[in-house]
N, CA and C of each residue as an Amber inpcrd file, in Angstrom:
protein
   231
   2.4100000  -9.8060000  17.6420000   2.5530000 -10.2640000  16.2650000
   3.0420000  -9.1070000  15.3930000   4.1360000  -9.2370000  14.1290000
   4.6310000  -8.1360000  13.4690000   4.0070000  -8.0740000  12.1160000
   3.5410000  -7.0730000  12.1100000   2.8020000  -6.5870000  11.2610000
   3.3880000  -6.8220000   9.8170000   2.6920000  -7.3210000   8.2570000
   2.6760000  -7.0690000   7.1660000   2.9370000  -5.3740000   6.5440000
   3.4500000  -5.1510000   6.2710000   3.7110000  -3.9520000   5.2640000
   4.0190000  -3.8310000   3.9840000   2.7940000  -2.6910000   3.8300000
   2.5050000  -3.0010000   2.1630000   2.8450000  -1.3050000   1.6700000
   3.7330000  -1.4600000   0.5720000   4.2060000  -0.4090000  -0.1590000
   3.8180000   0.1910000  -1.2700000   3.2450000   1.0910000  -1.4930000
   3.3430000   1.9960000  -2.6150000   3.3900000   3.2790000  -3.1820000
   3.0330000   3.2340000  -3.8260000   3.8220000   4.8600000  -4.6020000
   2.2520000   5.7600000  -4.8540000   0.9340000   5.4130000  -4.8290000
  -0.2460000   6.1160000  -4.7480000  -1.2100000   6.2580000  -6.3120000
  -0.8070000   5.7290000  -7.1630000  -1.7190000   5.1180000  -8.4110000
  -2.8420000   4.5340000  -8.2110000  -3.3870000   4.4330000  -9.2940000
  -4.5610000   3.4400000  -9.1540000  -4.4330000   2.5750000  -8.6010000
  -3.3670000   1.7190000  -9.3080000  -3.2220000   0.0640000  -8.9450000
  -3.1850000   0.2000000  -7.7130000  -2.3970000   0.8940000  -7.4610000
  -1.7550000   0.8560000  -5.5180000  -2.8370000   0.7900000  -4.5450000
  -3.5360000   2.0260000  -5.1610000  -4.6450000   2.4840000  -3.9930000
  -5.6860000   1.1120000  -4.3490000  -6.1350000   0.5360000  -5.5470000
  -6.6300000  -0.1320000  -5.3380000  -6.1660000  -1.5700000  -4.9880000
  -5.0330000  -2.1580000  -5.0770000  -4.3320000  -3.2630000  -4.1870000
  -4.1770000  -2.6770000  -2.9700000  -3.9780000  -1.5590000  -2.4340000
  -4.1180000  -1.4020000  -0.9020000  -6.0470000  -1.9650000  -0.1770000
  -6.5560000  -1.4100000  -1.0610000  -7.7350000  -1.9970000  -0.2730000
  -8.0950000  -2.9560000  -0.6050000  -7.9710000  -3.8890000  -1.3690000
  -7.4950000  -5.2630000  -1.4260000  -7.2440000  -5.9100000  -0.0770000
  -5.8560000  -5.3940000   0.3290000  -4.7520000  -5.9630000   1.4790000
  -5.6960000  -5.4720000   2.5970000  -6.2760000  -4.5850000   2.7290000
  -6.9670000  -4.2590000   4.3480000  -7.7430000  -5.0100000   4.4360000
  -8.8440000  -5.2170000   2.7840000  -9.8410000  -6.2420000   2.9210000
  -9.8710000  -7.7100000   3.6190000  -8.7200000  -8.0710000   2.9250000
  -7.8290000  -9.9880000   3.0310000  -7.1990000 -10.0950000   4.3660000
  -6.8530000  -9.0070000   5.0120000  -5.5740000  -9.3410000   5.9680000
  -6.2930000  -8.3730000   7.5050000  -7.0420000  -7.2270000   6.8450000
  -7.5280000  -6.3330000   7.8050000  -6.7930000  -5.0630000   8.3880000
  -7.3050000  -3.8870000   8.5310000  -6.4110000  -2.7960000   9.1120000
  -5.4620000  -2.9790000   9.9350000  -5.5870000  -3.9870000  10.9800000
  -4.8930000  -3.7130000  12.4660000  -3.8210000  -4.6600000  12.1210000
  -3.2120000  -5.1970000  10.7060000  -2.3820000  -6.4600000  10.1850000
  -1.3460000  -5.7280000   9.2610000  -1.7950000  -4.2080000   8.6240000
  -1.0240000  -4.3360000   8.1130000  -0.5200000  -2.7190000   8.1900000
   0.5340000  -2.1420000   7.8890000   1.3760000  -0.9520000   7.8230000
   1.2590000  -0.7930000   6.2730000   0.7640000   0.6090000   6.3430000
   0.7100000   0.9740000   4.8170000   1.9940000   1.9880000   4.6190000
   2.8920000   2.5280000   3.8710000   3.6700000   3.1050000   3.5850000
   3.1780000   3.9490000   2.0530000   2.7120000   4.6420000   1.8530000
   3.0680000   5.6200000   0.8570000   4.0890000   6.2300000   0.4510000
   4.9470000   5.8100000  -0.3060000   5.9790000   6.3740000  -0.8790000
   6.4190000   7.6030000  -1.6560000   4.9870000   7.9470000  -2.0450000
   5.1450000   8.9040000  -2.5980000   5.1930000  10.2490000  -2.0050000
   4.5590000   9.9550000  -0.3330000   4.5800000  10.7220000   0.8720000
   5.1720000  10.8400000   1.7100000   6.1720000   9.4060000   1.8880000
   7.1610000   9.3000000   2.9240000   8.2200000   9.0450000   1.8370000
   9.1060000   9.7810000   1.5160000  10.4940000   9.3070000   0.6730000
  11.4440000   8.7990000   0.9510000  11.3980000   8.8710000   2.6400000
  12.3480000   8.4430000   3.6770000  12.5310000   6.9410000   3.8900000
  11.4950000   6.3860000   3.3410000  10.8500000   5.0890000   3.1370000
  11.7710000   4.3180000   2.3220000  11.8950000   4.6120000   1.3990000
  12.2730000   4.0700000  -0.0870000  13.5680000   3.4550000  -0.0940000
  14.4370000   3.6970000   1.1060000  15.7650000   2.7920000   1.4030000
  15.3550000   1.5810000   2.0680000  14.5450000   1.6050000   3.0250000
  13.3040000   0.6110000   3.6680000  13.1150000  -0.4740000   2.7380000
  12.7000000  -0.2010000   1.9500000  11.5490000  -0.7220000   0.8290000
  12.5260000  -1.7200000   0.3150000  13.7620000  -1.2810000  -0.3230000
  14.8010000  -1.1870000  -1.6080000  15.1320000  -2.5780000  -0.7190000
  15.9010000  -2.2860000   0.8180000  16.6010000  -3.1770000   1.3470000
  15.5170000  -4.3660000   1.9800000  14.1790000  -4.0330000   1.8470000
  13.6710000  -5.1630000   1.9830000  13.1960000  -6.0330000   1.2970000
  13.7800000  -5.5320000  -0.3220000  13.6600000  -6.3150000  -1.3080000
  12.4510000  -5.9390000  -2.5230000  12.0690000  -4.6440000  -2.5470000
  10.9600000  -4.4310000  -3.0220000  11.9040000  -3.6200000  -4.3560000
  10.9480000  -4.6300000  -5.2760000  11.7070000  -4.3010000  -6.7610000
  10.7600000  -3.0570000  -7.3210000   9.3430000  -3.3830000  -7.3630000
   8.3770000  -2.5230000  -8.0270000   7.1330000  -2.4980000  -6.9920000
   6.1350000  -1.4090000  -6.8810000   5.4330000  -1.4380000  -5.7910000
   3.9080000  -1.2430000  -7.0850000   2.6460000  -2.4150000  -6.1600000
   2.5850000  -2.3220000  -5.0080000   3.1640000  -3.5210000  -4.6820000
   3.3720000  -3.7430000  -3.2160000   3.9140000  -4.9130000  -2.9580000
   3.8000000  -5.0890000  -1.6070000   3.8780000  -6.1270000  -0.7820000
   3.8140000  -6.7550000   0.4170000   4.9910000  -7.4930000   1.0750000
   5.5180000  -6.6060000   2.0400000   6.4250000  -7.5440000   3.3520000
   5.5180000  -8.7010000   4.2590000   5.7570000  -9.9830000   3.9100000
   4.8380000 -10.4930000   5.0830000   5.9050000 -10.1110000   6.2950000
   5.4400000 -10.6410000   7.6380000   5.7240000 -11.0110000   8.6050000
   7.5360000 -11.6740000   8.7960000   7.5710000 -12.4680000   8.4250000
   8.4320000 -13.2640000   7.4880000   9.7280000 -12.8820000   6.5900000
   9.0240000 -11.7430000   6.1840000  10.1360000 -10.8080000   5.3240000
   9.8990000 -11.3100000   3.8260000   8.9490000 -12.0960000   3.5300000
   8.5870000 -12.4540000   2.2930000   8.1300000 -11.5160000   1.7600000
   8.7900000 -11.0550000   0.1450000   8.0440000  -9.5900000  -0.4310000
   7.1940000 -10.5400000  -1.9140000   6.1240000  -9.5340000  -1.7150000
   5.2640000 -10.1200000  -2.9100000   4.7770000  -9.2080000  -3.4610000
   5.1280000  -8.8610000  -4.6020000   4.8160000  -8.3610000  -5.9420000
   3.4900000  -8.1970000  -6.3920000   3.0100000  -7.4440000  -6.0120000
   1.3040000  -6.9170000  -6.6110000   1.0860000  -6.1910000  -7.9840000
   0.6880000  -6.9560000  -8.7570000   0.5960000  -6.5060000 -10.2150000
   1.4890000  -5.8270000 -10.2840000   1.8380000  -4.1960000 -11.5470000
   3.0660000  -3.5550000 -11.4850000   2.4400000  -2.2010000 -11.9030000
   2.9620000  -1.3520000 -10.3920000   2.4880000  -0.2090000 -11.0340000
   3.7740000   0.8820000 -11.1400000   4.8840000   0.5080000 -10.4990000
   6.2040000   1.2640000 -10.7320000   7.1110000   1.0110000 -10.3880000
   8.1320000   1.1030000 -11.1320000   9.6460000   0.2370000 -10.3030000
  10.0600000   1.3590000  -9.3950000  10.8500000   0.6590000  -8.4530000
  11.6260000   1.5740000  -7.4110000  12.5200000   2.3930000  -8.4670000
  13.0600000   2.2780000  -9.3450000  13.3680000   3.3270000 -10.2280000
  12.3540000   4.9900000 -10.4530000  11.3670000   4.2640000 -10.7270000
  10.2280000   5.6300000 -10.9160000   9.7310000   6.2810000  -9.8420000
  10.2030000   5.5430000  -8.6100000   9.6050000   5.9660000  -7.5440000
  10.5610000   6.7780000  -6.5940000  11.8820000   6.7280000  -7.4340000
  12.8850000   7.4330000  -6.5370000  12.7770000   8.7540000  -7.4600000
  12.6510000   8.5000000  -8.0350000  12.3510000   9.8470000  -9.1190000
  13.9940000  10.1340000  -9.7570000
């Protein structure tokens, strides 16, 4: 099964919608990406449709928008 991946940039919101997502979905479901740690990421992210993070790839390729804690603008610096 392919894993959910959930993106963000390391804020409040993030860190706290990340444990959110481990809570709902569970560790072994989902790929966390820190962006603010991996920068290498952020073409990833962009082309998988991720406007502002935090946010969620399902399975699916469905991206979902978790409250707003920074656009891929702020996050590319």
């Amino acid at each position: 099964m392919k894993k959910s991946v959930f993106y963000h940039a390391g804020c409040p919101v993030c860190v706290s919608a990340e444990h959110d997502i481990i809570s709902l979905i569970g560790q072994d479901n989902v790929e966390i990406i820190h962006l603010g740690d991996n920068k290498e990421k952020i073409a990833e992210a962009v082309l998988a449709g991720i406007k502002s993070v935090p946010a969620l790839v399902t399975p699916t390729g469905n991206v979902l928008h978790i409250n707003f804690g920074a656009s891929m603008d702020e996050v590319k610096g």
